[in-house]
C-alpha positions as CSV (number, residue, x, y, z in Angstrom):
1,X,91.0,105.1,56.8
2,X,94.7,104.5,56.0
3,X,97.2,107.6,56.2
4,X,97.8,106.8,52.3
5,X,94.2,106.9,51.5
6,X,93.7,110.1,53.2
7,X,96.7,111.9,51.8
8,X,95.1,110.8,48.2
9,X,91.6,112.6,49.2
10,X,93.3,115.7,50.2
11,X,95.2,115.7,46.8
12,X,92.1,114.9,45.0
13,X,90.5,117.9,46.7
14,X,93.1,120.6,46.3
15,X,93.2,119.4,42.3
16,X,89.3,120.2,41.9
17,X,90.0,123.4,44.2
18,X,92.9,124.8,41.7
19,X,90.7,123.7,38.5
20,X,87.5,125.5,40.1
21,X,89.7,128.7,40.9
22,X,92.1,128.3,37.5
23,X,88.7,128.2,35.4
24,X,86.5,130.4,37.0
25,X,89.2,132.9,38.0
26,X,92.4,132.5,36.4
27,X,95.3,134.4,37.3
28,X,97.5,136.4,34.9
29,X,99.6,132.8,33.7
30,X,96.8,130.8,33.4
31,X,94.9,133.9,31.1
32,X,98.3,133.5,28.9
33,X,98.0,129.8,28.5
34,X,94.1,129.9,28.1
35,X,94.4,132.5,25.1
36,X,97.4,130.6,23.2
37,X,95.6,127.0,23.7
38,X,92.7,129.2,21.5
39,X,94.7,130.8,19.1
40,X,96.1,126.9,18.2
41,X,92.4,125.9,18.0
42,X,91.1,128.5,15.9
43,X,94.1,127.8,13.7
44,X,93.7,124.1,13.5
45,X,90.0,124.9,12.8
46,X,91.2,126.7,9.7
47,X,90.2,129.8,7.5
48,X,86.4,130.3,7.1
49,X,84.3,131.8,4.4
50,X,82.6,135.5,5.7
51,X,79.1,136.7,4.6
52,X,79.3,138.0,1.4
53,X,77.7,141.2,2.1
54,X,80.5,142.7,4.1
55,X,82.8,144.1,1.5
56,X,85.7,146.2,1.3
57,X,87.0,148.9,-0.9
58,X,90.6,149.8,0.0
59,X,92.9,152.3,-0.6
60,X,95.9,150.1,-1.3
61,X,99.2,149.7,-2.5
62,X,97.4,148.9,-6.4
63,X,95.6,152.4,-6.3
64,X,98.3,154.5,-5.1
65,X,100.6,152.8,-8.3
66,X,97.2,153.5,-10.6
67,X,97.1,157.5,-9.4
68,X,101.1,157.2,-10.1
69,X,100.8,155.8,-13.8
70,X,98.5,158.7,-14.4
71,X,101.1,161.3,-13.2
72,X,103.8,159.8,-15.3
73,X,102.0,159.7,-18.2
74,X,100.8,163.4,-17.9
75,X,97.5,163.0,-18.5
76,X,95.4,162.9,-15.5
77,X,91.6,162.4,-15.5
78,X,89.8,164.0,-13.1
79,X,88.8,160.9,-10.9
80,X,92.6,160.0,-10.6
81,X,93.8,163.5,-8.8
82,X,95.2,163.3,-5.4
83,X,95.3,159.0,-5.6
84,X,98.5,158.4,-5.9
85,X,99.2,159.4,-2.3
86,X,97.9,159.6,0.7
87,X,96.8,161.0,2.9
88,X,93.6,161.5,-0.2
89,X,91.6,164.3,-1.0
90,X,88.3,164.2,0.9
91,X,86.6,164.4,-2.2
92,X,87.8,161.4,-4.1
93,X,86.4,159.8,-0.6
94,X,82.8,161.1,-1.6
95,X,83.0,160.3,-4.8
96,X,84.2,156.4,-4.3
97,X,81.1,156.6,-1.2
98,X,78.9,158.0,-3.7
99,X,79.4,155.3,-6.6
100,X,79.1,152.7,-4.1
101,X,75.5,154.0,-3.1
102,X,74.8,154.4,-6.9
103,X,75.5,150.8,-6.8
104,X,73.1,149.7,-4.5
105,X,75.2,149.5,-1.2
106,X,73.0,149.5,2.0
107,X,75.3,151.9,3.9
108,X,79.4,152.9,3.6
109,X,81.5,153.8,6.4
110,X,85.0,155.4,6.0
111,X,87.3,154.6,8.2
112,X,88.9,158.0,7.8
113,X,88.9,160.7,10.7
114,X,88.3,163.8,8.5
115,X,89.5,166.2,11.6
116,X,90.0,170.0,10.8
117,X,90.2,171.4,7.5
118,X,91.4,169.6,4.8
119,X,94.9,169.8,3.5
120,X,93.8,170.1,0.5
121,X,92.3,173.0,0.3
122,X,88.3,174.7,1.3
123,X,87.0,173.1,-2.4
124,X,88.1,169.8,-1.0
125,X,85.6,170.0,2.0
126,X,83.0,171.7,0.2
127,X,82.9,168.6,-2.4
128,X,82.6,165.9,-0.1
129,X,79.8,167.5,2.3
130,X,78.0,168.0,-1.0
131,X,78.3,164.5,-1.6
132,X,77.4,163.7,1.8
133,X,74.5,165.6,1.7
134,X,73.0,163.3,-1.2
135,X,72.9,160.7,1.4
136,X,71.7,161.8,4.4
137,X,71.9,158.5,6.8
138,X,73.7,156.3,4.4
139,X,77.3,157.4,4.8
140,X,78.8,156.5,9.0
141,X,82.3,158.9,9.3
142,X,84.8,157.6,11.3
143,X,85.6,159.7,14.7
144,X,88.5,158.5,17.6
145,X,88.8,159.0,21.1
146,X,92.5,159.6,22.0
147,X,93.6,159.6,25.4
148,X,96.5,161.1,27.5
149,X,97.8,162.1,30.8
150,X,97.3,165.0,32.2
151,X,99.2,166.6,35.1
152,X,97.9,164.8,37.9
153,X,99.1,161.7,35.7
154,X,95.2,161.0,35.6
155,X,93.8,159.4,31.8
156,X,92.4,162.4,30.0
157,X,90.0,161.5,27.0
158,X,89.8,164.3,23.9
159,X,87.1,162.9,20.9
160,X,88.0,163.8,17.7
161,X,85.3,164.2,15.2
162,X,84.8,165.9,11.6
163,X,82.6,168.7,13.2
164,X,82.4,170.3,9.2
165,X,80.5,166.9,8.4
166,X,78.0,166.1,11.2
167,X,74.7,167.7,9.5
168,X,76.2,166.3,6.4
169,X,75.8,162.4,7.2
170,X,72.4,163.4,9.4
171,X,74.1,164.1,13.1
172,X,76.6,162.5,15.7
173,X,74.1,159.1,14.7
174,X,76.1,158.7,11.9
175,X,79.7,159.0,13.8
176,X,81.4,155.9,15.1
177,X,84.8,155.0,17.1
178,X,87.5,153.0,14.8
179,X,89.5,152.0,18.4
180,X,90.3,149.0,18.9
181,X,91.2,147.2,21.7
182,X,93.9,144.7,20.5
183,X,95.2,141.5,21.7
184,X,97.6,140.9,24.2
185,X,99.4,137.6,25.3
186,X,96.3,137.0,27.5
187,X,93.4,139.0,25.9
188,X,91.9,137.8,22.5
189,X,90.8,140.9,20.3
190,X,87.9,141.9,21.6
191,X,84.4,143.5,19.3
192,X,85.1,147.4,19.3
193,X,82.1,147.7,20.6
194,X,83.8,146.5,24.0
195,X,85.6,150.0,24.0
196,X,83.0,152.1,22.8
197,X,80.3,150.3,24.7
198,X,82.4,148.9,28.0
199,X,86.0,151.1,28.3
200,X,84.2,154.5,27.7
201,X,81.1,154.4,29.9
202,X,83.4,152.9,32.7
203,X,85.5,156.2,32.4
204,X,82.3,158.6,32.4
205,X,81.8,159.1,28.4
206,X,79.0,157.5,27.2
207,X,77.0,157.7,24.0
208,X,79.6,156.7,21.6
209,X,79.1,153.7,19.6
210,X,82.2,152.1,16.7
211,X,81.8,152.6,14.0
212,X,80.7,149.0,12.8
213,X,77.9,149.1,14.7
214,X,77.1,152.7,13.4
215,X,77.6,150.9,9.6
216,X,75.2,148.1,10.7
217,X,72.6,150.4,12.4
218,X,72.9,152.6,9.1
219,X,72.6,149.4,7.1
220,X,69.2,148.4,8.3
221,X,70.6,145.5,10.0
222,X,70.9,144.4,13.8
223,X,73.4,142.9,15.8
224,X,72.6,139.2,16.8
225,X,74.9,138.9,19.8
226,X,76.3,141.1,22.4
227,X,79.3,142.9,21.1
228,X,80.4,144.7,24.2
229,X,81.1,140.9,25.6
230,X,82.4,139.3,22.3
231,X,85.6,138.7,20.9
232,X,86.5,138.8,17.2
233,X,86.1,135.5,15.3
234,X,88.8,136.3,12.4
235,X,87.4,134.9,9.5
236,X,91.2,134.0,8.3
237,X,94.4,136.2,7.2
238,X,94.4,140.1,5.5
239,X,92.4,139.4,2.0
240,X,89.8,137.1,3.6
241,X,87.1,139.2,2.7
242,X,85.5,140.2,-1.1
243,X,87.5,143.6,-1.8
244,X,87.5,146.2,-4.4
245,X,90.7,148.4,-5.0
246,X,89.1,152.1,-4.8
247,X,90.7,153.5,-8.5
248,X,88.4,150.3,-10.0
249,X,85.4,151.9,-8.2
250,X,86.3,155.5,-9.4
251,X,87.6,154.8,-13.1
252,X,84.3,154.9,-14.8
253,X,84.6,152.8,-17.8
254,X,86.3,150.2,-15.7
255,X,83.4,150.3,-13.0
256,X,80.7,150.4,-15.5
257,X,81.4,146.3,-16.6
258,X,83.0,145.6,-13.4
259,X,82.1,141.9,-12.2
260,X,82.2,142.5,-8.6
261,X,80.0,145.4,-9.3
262,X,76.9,143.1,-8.5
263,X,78.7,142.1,-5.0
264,X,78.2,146.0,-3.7
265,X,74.3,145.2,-4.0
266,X,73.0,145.2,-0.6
267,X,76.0,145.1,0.9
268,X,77.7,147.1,4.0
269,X,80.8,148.9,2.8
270,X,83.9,149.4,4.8
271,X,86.0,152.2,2.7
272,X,89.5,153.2,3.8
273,X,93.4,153.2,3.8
274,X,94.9,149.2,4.6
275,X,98.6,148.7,5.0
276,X,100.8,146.0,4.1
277,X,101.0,143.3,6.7
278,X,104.0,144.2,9.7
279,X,104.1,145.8,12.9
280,X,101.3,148.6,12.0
281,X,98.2,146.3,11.7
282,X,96.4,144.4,14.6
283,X,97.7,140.9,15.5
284,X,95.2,137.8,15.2
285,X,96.0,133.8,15.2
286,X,96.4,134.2,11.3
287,X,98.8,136.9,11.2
288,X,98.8,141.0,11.3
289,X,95.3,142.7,9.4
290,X,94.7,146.0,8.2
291,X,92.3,148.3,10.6
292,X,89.8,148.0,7.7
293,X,90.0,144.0,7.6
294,X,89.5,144.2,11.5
295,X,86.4,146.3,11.4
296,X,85.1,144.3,8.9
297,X,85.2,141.2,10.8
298,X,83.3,143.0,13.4
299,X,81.0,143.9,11.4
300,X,80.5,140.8,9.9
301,X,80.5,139.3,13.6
302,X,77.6,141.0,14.8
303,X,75.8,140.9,11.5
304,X,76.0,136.7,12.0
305,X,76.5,136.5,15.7
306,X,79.7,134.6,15.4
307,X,81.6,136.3,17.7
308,X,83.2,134.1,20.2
309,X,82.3,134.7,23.7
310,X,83.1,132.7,26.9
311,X,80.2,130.2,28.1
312,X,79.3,130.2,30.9
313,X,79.9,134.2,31.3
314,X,79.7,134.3,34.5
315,X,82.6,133.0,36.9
316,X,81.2,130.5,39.3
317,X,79.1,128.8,36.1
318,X,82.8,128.1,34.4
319,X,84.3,127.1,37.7
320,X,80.9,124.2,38.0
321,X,81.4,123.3,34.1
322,X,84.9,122.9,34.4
323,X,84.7,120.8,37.4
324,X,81.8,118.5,35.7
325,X,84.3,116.2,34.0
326,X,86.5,115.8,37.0
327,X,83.2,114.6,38.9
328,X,82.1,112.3,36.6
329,X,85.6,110.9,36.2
330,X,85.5,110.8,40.4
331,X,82.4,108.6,40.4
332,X,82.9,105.8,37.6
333,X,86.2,105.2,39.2
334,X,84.2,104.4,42.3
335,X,82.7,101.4,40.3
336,X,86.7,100.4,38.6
337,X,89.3,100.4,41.4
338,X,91.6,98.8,38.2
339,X,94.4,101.5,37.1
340,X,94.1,100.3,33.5
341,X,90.1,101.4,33.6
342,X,90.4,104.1,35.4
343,X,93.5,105.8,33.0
344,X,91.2,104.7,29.9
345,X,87.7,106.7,31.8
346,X,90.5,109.9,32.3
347,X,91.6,109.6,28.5
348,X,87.6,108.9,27.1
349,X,86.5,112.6,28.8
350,X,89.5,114.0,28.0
351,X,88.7,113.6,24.4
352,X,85.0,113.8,24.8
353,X,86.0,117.3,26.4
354,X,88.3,118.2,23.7
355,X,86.0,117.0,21.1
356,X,83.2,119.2,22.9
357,X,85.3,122.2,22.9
358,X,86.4,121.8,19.4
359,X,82.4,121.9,18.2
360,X,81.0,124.3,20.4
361,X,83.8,126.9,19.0
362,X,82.6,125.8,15.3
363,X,79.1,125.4,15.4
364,X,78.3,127.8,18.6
365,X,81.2,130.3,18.6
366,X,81.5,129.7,22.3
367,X,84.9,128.6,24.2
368,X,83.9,126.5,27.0
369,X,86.9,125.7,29.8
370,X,89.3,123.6,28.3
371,X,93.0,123.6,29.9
372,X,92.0,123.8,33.6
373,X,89.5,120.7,33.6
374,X,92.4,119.0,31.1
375,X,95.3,120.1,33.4
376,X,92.9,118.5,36.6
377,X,92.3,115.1,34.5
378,X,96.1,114.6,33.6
379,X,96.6,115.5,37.6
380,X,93.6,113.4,38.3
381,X,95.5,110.5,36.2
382,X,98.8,110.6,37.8
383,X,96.5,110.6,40.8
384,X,95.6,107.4,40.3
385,X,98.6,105.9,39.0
386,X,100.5,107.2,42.3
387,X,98.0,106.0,44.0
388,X,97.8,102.5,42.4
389,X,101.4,101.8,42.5
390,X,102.0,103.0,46.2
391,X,99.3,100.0,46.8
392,X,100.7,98.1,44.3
393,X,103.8,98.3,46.5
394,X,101.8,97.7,49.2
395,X,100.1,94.6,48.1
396,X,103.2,93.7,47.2
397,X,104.9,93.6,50.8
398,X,102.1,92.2,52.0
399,X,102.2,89.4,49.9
400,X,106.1,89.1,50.5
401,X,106.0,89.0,54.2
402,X,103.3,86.4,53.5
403,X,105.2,83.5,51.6
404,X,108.9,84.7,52.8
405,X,107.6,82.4,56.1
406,X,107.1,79.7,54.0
407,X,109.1,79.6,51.0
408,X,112.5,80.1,49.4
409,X,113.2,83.8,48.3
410,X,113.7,82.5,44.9
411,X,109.7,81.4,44.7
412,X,108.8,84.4,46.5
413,X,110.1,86.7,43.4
414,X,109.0,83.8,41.0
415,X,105.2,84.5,42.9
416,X,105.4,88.4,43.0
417,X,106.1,88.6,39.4
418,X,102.2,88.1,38.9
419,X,100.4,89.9,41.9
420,X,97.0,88.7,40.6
421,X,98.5,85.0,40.2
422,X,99.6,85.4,43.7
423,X,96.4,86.2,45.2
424,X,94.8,83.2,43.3
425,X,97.5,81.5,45.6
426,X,96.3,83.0,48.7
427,X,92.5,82.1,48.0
428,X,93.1,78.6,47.5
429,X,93.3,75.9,45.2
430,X,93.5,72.3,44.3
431,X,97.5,71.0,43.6
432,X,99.5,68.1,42.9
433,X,102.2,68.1,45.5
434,X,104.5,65.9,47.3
435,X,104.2,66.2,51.9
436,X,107.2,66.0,53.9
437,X,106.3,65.2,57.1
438,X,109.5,64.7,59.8
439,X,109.5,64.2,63.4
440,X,112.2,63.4,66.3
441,X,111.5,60.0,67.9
442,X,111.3,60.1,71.6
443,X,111.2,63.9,71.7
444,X,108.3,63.6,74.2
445,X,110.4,61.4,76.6
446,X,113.7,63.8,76.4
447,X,111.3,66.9,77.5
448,X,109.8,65.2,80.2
449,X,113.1,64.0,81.7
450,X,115.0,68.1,81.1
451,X,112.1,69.7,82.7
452,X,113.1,67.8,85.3
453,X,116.8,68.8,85.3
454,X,116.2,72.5,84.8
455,X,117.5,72.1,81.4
456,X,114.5,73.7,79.5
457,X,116.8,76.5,78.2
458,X,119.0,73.9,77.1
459,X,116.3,72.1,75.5
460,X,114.9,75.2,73.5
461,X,117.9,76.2,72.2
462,X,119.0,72.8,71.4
463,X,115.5,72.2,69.4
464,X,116.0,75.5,67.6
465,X,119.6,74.8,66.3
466,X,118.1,71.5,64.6
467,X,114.3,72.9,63.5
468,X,116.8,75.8,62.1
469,X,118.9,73.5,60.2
470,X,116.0,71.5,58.5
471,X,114.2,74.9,57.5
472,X,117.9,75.7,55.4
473,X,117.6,72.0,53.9
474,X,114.1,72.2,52.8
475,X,114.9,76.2,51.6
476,X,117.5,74.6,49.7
477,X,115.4,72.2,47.9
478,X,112.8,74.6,46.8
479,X,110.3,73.2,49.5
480,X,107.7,75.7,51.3
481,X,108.0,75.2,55.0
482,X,104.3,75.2,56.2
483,X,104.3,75.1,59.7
484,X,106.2,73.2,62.8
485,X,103.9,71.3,64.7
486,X,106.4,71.0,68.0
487,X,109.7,69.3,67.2
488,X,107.4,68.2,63.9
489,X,108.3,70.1,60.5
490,X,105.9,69.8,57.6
491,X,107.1,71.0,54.2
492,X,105.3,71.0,50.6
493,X,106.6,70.7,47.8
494,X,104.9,71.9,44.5
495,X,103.0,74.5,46.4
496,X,102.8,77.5,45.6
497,X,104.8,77.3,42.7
498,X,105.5,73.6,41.2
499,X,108.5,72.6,38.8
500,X,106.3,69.8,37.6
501,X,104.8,67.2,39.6
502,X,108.1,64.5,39.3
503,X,110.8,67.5,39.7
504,X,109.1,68.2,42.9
505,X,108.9,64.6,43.7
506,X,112.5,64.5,43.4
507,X,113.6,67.6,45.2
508,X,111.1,66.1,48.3
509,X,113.1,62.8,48.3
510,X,116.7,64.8,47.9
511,X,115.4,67.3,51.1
512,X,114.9,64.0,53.1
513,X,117.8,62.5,52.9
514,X,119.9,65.7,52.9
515,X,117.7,66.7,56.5
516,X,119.0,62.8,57.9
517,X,122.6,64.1,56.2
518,X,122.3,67.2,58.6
519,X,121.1,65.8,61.6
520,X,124.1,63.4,61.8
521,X,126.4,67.1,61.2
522,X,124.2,68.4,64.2
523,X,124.7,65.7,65.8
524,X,128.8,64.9,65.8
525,X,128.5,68.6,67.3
526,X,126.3,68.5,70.1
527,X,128.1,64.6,71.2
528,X,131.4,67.2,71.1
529,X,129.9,69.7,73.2
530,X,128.0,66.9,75.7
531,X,124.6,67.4,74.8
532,X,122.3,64.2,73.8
533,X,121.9,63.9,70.1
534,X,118.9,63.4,68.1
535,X,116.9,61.3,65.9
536,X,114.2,61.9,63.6
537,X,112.0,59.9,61.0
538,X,110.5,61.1,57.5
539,X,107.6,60.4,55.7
540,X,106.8,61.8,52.0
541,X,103.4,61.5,50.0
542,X,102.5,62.7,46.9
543,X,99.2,63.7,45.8
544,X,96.4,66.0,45.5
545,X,96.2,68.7,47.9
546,X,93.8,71.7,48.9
547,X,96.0,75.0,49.2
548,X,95.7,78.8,50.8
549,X,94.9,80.7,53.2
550,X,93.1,79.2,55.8
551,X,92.2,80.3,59.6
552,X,89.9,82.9,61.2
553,X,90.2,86.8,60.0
554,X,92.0,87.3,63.1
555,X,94.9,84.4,62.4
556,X,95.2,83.0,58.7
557,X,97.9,80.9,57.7
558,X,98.9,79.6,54.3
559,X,99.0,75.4,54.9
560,X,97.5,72.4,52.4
561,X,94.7,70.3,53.7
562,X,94.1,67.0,52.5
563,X,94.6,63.0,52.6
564,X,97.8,63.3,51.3
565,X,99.1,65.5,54.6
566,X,97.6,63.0,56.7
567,X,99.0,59.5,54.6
568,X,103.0,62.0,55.1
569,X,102.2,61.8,59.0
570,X,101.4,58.2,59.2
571,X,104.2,57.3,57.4
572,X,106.5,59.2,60.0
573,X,105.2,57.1,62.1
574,X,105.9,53.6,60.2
575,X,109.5,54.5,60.7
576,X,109.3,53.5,63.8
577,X,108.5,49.8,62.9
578,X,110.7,49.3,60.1
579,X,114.7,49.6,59.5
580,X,114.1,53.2,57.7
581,X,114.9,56.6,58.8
582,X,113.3,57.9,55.6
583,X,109.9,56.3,54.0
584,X,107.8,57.1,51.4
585,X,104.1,55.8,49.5
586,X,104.1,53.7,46.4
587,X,102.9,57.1,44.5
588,X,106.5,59.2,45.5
589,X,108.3,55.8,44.7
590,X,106.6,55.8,41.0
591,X,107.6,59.6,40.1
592,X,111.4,59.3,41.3
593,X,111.7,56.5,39.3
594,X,112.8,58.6,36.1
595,X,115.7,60.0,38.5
596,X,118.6,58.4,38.0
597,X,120.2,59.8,41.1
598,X,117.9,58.1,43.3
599,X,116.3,54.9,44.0
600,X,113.5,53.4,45.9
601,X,113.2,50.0,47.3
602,X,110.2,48.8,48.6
603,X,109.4,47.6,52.2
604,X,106.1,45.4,51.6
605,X,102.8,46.1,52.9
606,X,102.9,48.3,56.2
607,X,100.1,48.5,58.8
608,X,99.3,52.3,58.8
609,X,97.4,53.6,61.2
610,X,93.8,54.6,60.5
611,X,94.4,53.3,56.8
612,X,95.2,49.6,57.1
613,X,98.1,47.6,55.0
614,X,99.8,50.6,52.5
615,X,102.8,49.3,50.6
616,X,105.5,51.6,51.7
617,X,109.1,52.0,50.4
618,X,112.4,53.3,51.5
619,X,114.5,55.7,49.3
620,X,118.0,56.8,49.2
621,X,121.0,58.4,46.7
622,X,121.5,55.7,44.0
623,X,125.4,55.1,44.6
624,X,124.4,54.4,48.1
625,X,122.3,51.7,47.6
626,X,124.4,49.9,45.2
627,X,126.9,49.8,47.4
């Protein structure tokens, strides 16, 4: 295994670690992010219509400018006393509770802590536990638990309950907690029943319950989910559910024909004070609610079972569910080691995931992982784009140290600009091409008798200065140099990139005669420096070749294979028996004919070894061979 392809495992392992641990047990940040990716989906998901048989009666802003009018005109009735500020008389309470039940509510709770004595005076208790007394069960009072510190700097808790009311309503059955354990930057709201049912019991008070459970239980109704482990699934801003402004419940004649009146039917009754949206209400994803419009939704929560709750629950099942699209991302890539397939897999579970998310929070009320399996697919996807261009890179070296031994450095860019084109190179294919096949005559001879002299080095560095100077010529002509076979130098041309099949023709033919124009600069300097010159022959064919990569796994080289390579090499040899340095088959002579810069004459029928009589021609510049 490759240092790069290890490095990319270890990655891949620490990205399913941190999702695993991020989803399962996310620190402090990751709690922030978590809760404000929710928030956004609950608000894309929109406002949503609560059960109609939650309803609230509030003491609001309308009422207190009702009990108002009725001061300022001086003429009060007797309903109207004490509401045009709060806090109310205890009474008026009873008596908005008691029209309610007349009306055929199931149960009302007020959301009122009636501690001590009233303010308003003895008559003012003694009228509302008469009331209360009517309805024995059917009325839930609203108690608190208020904590402080105490010396030690330990939490102290102190209950506060209307003790004057208890046998009233029918016992503490009837009390419930209005706490409220708001939101935080990484807490959603959570079910009061969390506090009453969770905070308390963990702190040594038990027994309590809030006081929308003590409504439902009152009710006749039942919880369907598990408040204590539920958070609040707002049903949309303040005013989302059916309310009544308490003066219309107590003005009598309005009440009588009122059209909501029907609405109180059945229904659970929240009953209490609500202030104007600002820093005093509880904060939700659609802006600041009253207490009341918060107990309500809990209420309503537990009365449908749409509270939202985490699934899985417990730590190690949302660490495994998280992880499941990561895995399955992990084992179709196996199958598609293509980037483009791979980055298209990571963006189809990423919205399958998001899509899953989106309707499990709708239709189940449940919020399964969603940033730290999305976070580990992005990472996951730059994963394997790092990966793929680092082999990409690779690949590409590869393939550059490949054809930079055989051709120009112009072709080589021209062949990396399409990697896959360039690997259809490597695996081979059939091309029209043109073989240059040059050799120098009586080489053999001028080894045998320098071996003898002790001139080897001499010799070496004598045929490296001329097989150097032939590569630059055939570089120069856009030829690939395919391999030296001795003092022999084979080059192609038209492989593995072709300029068309005469351009290549042409540029073969210009490379010969510019190699013979070299050889006699080579050779000026080595008969001024004392050392024997040289002479070489050339043959060119053009045809059909086979071209790639050809050898044993252990040693490949890139070379053409053919009749062509063979007919280059015999002509070589014909320049031994004719007056040509440079020689060429009827097939070459045909496709330089369009150049106007060069011209081929031909030198008859040529006995060619191993292929009998071949008509064979001689080429050179055309303002040569007009002179």
């Amino acid at each position: 295994m490759t240092a790069r392809r290890r490095t990319f495992r270890v990655l891949v392992v620490a990205v399913l670690a941190w999702v695993g641990v991020s989803a399962g047990w996310p620190g402090p940040r990751m709690r922030v992010w978590e809760r404000g990716v929710e928030q956004q989906l609950l608000l894309l998901r929109g406002p949503r219509r609560p059960p109609p048989k939650v309803v609230l009666v509030t003491v609001d802003d309308a009422t207190l400018q009702q009990g108002d009018w009725f001061e300022e005109e001086g003429r009060i009735p007797e309903w109207a006393k004490g509401v045009g500020s709060l806090p109310w008389p205890r009474a008026t309470y009873g008596m908005v509770a008691e029209k309610l039940l007349q009306a055929g509510a199931r149960a009302v709770a007020v959301n009122v802590v009636f501690e001590g004595p009233s303010g308003k005076g003895p008559a003012d208790d003694d009228a509302l536990e008469l009331r209360l007394r009517r309805y024995p069960g059917r009325v839930a009072l609203a108690a608190e638990m208020l904590e402080s510190s105490d010396t030690q700097g330990a939490g102290a808790l102190t209950f506060v309950r209307p003790e004057r009311f208890l046998a009233a309503i029918g016992g503490t059955g009837a009390l419930g907690l209005t706490n409220i354990l708001s939101a935080t930057s990484s807490e959603a709201s959570r079910h009061p029943e969390a506090y009453a049912g969770g905070v308390l019991p963990a702190r040594g008070a038990e027994g309590y319950r809030a006081l929308s459970s003590t409504l439902l239980r009152l009710g006749g109704q039942r919880s369907r989910q598990e408040d204590r482990h539920s958070a609040l699934n707002f049903y949309g801003p303040e005013g989302s559910f059916r309310r009544l402004p308490a003066w219309e419940v107590l003005d009598p004649e309005r009440w009588k024909t009122h059209p909501l009146r029907k609405d109180v039917m059945g229904a659970l009754v929240l009953l209490g004070p609500v202030v104007a949206q600002g820093t005093d209400g509880y904060p939700t994803p659609f802006g600041t609610l009253s207490g009341l419009e918060v107990l309500a939704t809990a209420t309503a929560n537990s009365l449908q079972g749409d509270g939202l709750q985490p699934w899985p629950r417990r730590a190690p099942g949302r660490a495994l569910l998280a992880l499941l699209p990561l895995l399955l991302v992990l084992a179709a890539a196996r199958r598609w080691s293509d980037l483009r397939w791979r980055l298209a897999l990571v963006v189809l579970v990423l919205v399958l995931q998001g899509g899953l998310v989106v309707v499990a929070l709708q239709q189940a009320h449940r919020w399964l992982p969603l940033l730290a399996p999305s976070s580990g697919l992005i990472l996951l996807g730059l994963l394997y784009g790092g990966d793929a261009y680092l082999r990409e890179g690779q690949e590409r070296r590869r393939l550059r140290r490949t054809f930079e031994r055989y051709v120009a450095p112009g072709v080589v860019a021209e062949i990396l600009s399409d990697p896959e084109s360039a690997q259809g190179i490597l695996r081979g294919r059939l091309l029209e091409v043109t073989v240059l096949m040059t050799d120098i005559k009586g080489f053999t001879v001028l080894t045998k008798q320098r071996s003898g002299e002790g001139q080897s080095e001499l010799h070496v560095r004598q045929l490296n200065e001329y097989l150097g100077a032939m590569v630059e010529v055939v570089m120069a002509h856009g030829g690939t140099v395919d391999k030296f076979i001795g003092d022999a130098v084979m080059a192609v041309f038209g492989s593995p990139v072709s300029r068309g099949v005469a351009e290549e023709a042409s540029q073969a033919v210009r490379c010969a005669l510019a190699m013979r124009a070299a050889l006699a600069g080579l050779n000026e300097d080595w008969a001024r420096r004392g050392i024997a010159t040289l002479d070489n022959g050339i043959g060119l064919a053009s045809g059909q070749v086979m071209v790639g990569q050809i050898g044993s796994p252990r040693r490949m080289e890139f070379t053409v294979i053919g009749d062509t390579v063979n007919l280059s090499a015999r002509l070589e040899s014909a320049t031994r028996n004719v007056d040509a340095a440079v020689v060429c088959d009827a097939h070459t002579a045909s496709l330089i004919a369009a150049d106007p810069g060069l011209a081929a004459r031909s030198l008859g029928p040529q006995v060619v070894k191993s292929l009998g009589e071949v008509e064979i021609f001689t080429v050179a510049l055309a303002d040569q061979a007009s002179r």
